[in-house]
DSSP file (Angstrom, degrees, kcal/mol; ACC not computed):
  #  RESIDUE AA STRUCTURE BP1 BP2  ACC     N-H-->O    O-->H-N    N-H-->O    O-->H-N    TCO  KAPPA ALPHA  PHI   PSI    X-CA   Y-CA   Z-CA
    1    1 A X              0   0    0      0, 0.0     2,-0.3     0, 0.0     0, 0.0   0.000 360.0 360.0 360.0 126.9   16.4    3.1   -2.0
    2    2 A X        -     0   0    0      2,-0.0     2,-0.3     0, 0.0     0, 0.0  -0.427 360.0-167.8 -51.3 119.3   20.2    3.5   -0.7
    3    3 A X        +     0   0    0     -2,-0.3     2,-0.2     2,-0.0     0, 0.0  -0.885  10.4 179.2-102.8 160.8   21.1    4.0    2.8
    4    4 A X        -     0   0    0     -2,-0.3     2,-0.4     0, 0.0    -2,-0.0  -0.777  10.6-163.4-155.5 163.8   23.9    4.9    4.1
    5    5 A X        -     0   0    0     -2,-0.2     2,-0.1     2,-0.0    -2,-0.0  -0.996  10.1-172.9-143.1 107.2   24.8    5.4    8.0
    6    6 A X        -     0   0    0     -2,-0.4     0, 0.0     0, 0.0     0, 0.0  -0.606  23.4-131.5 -93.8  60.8   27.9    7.4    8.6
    7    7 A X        -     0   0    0     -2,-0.1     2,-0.2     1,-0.1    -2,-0.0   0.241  26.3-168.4 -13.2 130.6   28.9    7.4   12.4
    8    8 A X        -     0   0    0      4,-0.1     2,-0.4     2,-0.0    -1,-0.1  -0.520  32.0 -89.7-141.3 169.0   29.7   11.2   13.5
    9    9 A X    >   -     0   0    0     -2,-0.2     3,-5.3     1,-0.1    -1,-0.0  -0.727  46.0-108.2 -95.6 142.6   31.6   12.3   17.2
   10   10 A X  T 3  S+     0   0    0     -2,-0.4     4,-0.1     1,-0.3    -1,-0.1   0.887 110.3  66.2 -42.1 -51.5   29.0   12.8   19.7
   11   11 A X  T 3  S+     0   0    0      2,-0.1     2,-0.4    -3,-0.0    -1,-0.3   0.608  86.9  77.7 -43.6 -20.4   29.4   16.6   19.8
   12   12 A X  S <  S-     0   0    0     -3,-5.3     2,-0.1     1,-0.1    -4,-0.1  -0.819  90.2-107.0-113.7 161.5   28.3   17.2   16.5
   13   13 A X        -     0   0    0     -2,-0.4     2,-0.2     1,-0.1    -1,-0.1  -0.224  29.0-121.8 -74.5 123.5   24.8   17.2   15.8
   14   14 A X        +     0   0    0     -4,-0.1     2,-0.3    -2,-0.1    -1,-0.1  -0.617  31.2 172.9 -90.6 155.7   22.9   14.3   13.7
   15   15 A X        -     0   0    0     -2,-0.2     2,-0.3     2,-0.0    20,-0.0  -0.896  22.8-150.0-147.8 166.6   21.0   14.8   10.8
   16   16 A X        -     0   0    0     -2,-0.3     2,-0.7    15,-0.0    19,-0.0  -0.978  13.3-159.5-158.2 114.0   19.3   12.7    8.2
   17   17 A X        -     0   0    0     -2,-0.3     2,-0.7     2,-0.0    -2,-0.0  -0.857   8.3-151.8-109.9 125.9   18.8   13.9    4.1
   18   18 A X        -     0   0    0     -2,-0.7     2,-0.7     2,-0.0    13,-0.0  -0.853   6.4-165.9 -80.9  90.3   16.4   12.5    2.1
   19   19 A X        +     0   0    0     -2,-0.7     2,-0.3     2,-0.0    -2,-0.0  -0.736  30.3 167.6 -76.8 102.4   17.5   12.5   -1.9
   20   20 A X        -     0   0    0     -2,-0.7     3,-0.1     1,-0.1    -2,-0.0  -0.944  48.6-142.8-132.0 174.6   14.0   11.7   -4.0
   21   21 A X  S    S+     0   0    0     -2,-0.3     2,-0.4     1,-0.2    -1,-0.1   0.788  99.0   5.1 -67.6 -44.7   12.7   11.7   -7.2
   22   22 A X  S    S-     0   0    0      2,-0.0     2,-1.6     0, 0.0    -1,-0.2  -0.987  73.7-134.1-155.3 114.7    9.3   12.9   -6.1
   23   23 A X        +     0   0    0     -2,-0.4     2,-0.1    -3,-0.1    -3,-0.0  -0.580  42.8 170.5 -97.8  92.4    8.4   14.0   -2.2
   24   24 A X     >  -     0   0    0     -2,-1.6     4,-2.4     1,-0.0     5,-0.3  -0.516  53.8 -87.8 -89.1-173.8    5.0   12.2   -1.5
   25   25 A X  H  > S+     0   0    0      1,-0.2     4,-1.4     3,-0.2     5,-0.1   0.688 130.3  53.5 -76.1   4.5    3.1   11.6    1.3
   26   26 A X  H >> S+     0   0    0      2,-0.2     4,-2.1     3,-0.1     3,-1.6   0.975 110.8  48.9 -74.0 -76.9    5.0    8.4    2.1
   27   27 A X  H 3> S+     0   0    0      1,-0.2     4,-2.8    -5,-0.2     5,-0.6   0.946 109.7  56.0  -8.4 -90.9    8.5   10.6    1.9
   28   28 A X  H 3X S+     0   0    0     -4,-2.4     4,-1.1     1,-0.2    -1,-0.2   0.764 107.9  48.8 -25.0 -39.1    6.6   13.1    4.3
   29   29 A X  H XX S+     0   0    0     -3,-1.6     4,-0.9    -4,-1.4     3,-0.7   0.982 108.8  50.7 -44.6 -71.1    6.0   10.3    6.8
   30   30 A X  H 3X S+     0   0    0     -4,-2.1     4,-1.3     1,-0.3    -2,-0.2   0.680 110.7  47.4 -54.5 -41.3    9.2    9.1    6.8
   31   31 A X  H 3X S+     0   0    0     -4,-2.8     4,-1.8    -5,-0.2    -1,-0.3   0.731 109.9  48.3 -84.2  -4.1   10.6   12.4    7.5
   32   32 A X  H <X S+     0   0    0     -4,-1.1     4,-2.1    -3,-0.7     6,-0.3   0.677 114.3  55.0 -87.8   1.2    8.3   13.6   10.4
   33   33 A X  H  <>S+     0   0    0     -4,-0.9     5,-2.6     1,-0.2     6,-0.2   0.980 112.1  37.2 -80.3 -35.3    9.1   10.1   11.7
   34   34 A X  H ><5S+     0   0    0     -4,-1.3     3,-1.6     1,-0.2    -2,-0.2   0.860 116.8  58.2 -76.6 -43.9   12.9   10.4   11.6
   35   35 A X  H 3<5S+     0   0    0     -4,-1.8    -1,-0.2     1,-0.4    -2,-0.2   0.823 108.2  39.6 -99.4 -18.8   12.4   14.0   12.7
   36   36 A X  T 3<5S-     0   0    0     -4,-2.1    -1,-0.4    -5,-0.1    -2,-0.2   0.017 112.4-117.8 -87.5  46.1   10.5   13.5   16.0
   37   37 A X  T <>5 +     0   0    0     -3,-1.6     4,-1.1     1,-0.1     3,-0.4   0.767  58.6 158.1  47.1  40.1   12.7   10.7   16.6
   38   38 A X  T >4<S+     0   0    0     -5,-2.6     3,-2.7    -6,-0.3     4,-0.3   0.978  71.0  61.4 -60.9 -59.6    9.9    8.1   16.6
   39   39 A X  G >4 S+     0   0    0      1,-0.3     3,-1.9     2,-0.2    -1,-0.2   0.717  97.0  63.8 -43.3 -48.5   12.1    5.2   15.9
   40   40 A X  G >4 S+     0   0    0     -3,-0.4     3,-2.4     1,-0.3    -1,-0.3   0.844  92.1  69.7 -54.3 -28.1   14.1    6.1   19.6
   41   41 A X  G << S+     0   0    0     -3,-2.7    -1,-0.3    -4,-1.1    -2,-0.2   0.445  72.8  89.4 -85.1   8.7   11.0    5.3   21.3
   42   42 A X  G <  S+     0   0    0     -3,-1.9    15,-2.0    -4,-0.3    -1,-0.4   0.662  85.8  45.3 -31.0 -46.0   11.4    2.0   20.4
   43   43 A X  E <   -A   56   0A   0     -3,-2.4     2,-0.3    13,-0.3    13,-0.2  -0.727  68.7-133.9-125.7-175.7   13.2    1.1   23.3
   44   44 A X  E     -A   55   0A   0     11,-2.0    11,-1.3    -2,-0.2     2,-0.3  -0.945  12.2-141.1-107.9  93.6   13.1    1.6   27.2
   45   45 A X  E     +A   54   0A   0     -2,-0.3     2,-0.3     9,-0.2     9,-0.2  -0.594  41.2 155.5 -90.8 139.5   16.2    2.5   29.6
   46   46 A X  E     -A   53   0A   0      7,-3.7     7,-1.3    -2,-0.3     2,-0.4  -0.648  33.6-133.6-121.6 167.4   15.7    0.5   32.7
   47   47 A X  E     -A   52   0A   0     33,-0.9     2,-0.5    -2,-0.3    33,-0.3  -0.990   9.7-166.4-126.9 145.9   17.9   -0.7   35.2
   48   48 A X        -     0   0    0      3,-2.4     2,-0.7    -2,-0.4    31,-0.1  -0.723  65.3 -42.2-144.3 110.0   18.1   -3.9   36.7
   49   49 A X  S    S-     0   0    0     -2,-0.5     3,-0.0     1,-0.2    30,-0.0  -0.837 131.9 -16.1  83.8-119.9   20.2   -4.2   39.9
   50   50 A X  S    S+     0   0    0     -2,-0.7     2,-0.4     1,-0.1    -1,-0.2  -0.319 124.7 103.9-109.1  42.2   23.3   -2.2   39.6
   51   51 A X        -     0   0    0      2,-0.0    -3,-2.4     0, 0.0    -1,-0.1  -0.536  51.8-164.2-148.1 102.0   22.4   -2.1   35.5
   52   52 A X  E     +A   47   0A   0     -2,-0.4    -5,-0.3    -5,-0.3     2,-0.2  -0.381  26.9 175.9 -56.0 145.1   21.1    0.4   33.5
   53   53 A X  E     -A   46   0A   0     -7,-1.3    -7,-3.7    -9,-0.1     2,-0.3  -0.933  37.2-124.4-169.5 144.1   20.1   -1.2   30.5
   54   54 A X  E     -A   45   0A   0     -9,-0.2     2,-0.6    -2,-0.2    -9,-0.2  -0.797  31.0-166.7-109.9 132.1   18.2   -0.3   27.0
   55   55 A X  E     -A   44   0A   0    -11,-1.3   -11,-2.0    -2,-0.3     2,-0.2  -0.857  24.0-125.8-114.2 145.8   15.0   -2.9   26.7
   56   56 A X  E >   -A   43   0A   0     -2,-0.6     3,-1.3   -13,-0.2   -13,-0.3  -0.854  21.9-127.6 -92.1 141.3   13.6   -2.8   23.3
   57   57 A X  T 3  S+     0   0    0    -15,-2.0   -14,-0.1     1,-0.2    -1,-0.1   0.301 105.3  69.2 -63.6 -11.4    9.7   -2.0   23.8
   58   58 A X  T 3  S+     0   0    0    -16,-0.2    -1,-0.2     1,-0.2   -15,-0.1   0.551  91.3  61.8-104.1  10.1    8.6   -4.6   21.9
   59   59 A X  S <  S+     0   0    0     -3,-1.3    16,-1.1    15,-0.0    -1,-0.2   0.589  86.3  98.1 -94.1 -17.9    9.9   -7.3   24.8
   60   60 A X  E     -B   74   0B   0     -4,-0.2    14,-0.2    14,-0.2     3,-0.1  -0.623  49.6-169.4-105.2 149.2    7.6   -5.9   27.6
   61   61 A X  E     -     0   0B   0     12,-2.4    45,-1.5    -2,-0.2    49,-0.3   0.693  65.4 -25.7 -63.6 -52.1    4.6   -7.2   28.8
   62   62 A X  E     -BC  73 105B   0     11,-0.9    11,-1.0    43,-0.2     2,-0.3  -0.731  52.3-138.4 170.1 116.6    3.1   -4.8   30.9
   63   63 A X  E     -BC  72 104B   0     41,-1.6    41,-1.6     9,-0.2     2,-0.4  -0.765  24.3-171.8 -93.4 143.0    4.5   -1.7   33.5
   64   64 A X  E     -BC  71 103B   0      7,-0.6     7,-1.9    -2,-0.3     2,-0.6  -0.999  26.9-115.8-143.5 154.4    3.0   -1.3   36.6
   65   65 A X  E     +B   70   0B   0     37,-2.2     2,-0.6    -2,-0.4     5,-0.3  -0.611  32.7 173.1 -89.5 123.7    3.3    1.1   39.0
   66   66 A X  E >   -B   69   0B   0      3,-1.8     3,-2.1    -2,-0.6     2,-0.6  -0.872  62.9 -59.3-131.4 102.0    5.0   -0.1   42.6
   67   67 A X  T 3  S-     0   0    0     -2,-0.6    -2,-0.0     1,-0.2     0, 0.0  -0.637 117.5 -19.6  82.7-122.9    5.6    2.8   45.0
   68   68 A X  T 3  S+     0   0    0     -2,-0.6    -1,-0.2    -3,-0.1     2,-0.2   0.532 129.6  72.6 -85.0 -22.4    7.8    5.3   43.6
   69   69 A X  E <  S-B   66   0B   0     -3,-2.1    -3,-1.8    -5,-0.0     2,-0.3  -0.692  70.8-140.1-108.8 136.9    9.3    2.6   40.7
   70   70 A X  E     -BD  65  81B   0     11,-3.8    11,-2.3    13,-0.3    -5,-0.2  -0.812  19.8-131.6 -84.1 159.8    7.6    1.4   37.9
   71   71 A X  E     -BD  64  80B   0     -7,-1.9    -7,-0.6    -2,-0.3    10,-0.2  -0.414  11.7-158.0 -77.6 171.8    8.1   -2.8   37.0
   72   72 A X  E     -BD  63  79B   0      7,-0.5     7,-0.6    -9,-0.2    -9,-0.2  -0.157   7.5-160.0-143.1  39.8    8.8   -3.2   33.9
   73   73 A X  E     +BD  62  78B   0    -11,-1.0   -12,-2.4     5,-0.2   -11,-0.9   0.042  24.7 152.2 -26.9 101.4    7.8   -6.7   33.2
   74   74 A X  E     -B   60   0B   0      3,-0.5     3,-0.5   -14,-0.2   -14,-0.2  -0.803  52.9 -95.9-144.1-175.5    9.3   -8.2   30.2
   75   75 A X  S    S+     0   0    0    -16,-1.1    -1,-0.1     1,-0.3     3,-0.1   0.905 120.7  48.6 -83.9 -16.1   10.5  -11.7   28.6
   76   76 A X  S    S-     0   0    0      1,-0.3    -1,-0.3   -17,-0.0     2,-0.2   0.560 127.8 -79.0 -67.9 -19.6   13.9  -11.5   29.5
   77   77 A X        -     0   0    0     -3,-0.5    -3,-0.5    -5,-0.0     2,-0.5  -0.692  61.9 -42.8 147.2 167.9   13.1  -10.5   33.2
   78   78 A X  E     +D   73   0B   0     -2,-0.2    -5,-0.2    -5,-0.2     2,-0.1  -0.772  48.2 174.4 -68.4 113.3   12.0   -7.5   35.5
   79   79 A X  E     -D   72   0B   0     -7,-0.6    -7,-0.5    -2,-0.5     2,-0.3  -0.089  17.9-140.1-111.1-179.3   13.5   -4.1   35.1
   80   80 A X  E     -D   71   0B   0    -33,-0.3   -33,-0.9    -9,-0.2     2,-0.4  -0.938  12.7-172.7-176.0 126.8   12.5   -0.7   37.0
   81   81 A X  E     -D   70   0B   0    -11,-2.3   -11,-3.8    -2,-0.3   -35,-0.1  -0.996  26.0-149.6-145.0 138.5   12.3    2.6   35.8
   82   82 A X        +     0   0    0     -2,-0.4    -1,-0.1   -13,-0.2     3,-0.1   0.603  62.9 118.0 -96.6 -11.3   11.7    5.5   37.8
   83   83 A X  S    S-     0   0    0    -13,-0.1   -13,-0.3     4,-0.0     2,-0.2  -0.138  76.5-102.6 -29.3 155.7    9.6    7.5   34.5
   84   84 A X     >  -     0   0    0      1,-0.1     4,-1.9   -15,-0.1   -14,-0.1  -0.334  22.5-113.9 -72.1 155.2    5.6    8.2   35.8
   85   85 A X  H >> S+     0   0    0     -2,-0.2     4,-1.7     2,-0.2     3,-0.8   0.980 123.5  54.1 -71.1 -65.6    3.4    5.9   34.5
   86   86 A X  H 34 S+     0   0    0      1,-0.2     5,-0.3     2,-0.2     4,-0.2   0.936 111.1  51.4 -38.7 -49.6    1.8    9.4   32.6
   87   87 A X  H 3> S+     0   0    0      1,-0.2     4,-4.5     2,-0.2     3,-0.4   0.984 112.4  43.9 -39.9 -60.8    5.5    9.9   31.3
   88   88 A X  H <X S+     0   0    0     -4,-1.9     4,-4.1    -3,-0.8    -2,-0.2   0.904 106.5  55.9 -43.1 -58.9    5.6    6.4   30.1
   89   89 A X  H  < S+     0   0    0     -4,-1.7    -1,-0.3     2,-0.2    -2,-0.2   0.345 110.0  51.0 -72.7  -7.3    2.0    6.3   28.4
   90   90 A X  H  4 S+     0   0    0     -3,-0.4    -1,-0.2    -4,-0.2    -2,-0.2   0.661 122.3  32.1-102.9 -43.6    3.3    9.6   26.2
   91   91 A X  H  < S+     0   0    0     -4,-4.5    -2,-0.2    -5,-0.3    -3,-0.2   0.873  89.3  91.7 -89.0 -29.6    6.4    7.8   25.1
   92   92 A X  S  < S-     0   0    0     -4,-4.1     2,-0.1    -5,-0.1   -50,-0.1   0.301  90.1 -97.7 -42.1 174.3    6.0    4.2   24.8
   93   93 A X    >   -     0   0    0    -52,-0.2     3,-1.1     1,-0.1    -1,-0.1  -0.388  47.5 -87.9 -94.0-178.0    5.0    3.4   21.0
   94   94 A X  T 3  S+     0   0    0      1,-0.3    -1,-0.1    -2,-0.1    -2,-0.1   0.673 117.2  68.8 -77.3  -2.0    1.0    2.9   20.2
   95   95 A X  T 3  S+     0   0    0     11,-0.1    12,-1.2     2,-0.0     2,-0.4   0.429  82.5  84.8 -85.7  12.1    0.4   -0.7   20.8
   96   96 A X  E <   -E  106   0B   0     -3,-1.1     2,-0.5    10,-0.2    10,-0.2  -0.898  65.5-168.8-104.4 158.5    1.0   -0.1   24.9
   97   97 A X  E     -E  105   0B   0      8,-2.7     8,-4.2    -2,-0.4     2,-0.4  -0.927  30.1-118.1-151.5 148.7   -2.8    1.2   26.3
   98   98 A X  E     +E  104   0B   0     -2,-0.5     6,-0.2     6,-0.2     3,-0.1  -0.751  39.9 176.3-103.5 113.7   -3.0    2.8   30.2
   99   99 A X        +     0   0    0      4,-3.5     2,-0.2    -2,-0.4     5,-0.2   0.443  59.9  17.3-124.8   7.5   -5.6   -0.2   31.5
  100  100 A X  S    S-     0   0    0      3,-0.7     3,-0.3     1,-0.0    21,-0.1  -0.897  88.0 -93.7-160.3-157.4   -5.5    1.3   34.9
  101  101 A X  S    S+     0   0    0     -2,-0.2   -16,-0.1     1,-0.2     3,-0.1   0.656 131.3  15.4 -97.3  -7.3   -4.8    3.9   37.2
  102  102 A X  S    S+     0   0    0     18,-0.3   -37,-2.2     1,-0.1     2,-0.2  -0.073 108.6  87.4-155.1  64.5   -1.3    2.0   37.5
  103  103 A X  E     +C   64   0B   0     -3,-0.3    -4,-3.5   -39,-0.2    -3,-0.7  -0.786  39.3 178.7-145.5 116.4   -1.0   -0.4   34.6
  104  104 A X  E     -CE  63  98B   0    -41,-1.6   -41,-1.6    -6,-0.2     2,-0.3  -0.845  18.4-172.5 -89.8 106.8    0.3    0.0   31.0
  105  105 A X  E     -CE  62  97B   0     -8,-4.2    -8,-2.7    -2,-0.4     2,-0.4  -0.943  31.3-124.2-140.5 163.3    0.3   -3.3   28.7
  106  106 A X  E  >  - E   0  96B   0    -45,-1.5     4,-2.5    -2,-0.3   -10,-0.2  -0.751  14.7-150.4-101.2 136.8    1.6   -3.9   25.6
  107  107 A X  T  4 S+     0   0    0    -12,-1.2    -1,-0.1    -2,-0.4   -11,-0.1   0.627  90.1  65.3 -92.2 -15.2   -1.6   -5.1   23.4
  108  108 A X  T  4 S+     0   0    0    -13,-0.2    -1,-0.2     1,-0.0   -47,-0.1   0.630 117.9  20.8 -39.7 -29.7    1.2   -7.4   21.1
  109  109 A X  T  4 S+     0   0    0    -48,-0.1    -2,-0.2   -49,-0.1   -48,-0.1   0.801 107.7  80.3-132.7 -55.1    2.0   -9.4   23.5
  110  110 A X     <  -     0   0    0     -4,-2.5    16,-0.2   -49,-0.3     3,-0.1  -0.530  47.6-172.7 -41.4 148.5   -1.0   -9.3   26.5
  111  111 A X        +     0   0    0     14,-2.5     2,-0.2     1,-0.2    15,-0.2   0.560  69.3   9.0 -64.9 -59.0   -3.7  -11.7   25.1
  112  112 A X  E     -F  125   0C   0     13,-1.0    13,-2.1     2,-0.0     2,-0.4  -0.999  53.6-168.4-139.0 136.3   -6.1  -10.6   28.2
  113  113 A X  E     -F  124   0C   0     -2,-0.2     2,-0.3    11,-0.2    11,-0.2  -0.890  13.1-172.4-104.6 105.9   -6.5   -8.2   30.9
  114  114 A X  E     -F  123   0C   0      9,-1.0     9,-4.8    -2,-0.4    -2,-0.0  -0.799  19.2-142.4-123.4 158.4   -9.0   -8.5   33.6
  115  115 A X  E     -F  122   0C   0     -2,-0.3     7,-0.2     7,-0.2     3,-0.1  -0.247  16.1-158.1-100.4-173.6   -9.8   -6.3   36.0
  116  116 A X        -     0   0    0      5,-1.1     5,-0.3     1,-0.6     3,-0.2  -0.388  53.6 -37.2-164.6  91.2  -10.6   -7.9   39.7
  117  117 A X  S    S-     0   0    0      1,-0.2    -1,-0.6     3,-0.1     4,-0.0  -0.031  85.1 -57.6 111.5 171.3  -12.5   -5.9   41.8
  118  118 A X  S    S+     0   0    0     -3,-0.1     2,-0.3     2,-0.1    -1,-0.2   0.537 104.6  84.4 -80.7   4.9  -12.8   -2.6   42.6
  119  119 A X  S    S-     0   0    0     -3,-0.2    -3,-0.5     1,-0.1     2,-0.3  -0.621  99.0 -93.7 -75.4 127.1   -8.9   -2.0   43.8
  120  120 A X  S    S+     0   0    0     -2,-0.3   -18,-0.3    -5,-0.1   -19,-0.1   0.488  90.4 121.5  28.3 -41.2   -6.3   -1.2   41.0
  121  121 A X        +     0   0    0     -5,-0.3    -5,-1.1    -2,-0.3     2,-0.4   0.009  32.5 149.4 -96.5 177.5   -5.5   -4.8   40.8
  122  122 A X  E     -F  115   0C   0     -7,-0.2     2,-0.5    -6,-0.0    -7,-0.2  -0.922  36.7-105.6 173.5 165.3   -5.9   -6.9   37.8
  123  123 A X  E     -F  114   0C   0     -9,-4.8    -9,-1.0    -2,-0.4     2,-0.0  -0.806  17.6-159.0-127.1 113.9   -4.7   -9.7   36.0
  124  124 A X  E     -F  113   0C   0     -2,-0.5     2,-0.5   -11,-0.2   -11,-0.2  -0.212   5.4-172.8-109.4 139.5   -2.7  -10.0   33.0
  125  125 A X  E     -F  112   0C   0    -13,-2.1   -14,-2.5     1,-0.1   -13,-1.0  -0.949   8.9-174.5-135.9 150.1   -2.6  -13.1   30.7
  126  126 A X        -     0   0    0     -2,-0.5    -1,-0.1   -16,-0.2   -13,-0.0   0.641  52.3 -96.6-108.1   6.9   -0.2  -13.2   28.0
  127  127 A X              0   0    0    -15,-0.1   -17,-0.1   -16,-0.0    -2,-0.0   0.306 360.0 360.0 100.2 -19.2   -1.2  -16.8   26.0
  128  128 A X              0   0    0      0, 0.0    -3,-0.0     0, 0.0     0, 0.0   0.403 360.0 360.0 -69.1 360.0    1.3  -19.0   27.7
C-alpha cells in the first residue's frame, strides 16, 4: 500500500483517506485507529526541569504518584507530569496496568512488581 504524508498549516484541519480495493475488517481497524488518534498516545509530554518534552511511551518504566506530580520513570531519566494517575491510566497505551493506588507500570519493560506491606509502597524490578 502507498502512503503519502503531505504537511498542511496548523490552522487547517488534518485528515486521513483511505483508497481500497475492498474495506475489511482490517481497513475498519485502521481507520477507527487513525480516527481516535490511537497512534498520538504513543507518547507522553513531560517536563524535566525547565523542559517540556515528548517521551515516547514505550521508554517508561513505571509512573508513580509523588504529591501533586506524577514521576515518570523512564530509560533516559526522570520526568514529571502533572496528569492524575486516573488521567494517565485512560490514556497511556494497553501494556501499562494501575498496580496500585499510586503506581502505573509498563508490563514491556517491568519484569516484576511486588507489593511490600500494607502501605502503597512496592518494588519494581525491570531485569537489569
Amino acid at each position: 500500500m502507498k502512503i503519502l504524508i503531505k504537511r498542511i498549516p496548523r490552522e487547517q484541519e488534518e485528515e486521513a483517506r483511505l483508497f481500497v480495493h475492498e474495506e475489511d475488517e482490517g481497513i475498519k481497524q485502521l481507520a477507527e485507529y487513525v480516527e481516535e488518534e490511537q497512534f498520538r498516545k504513543e507518547q507522553l509530554i513531560c517536563q524535566k526541569e525547565d523542559t517540556i518534552c515528548r517521551l515516547s511511551c514505550r521508554e517508561i518504566y513505571y509512573i508513580e504518584t509523588m504529591g501533586d506530580v506524577q514521576e515518570v520513570h523512564s530509560k533516559s531519566g526522570c520526568y514529571m507530569t502533572r496528569k492524575r494517575l486516573y488521567i494517565l491510566e485512560r490514556e497511556l497505551p494497553e501494556y501499562f496496568v494501575r498496580v496500585s493506588k499510586s503506581a502505573i507500570i509498563n508490563l514491556q519493560l517491568v519484569k516484576e512488581y511486588h507489593q511490600t506491606g500494607r502501605n502503597d509502597d512496592g518494588r519494581i524490578f525491570n531485569g537489569r
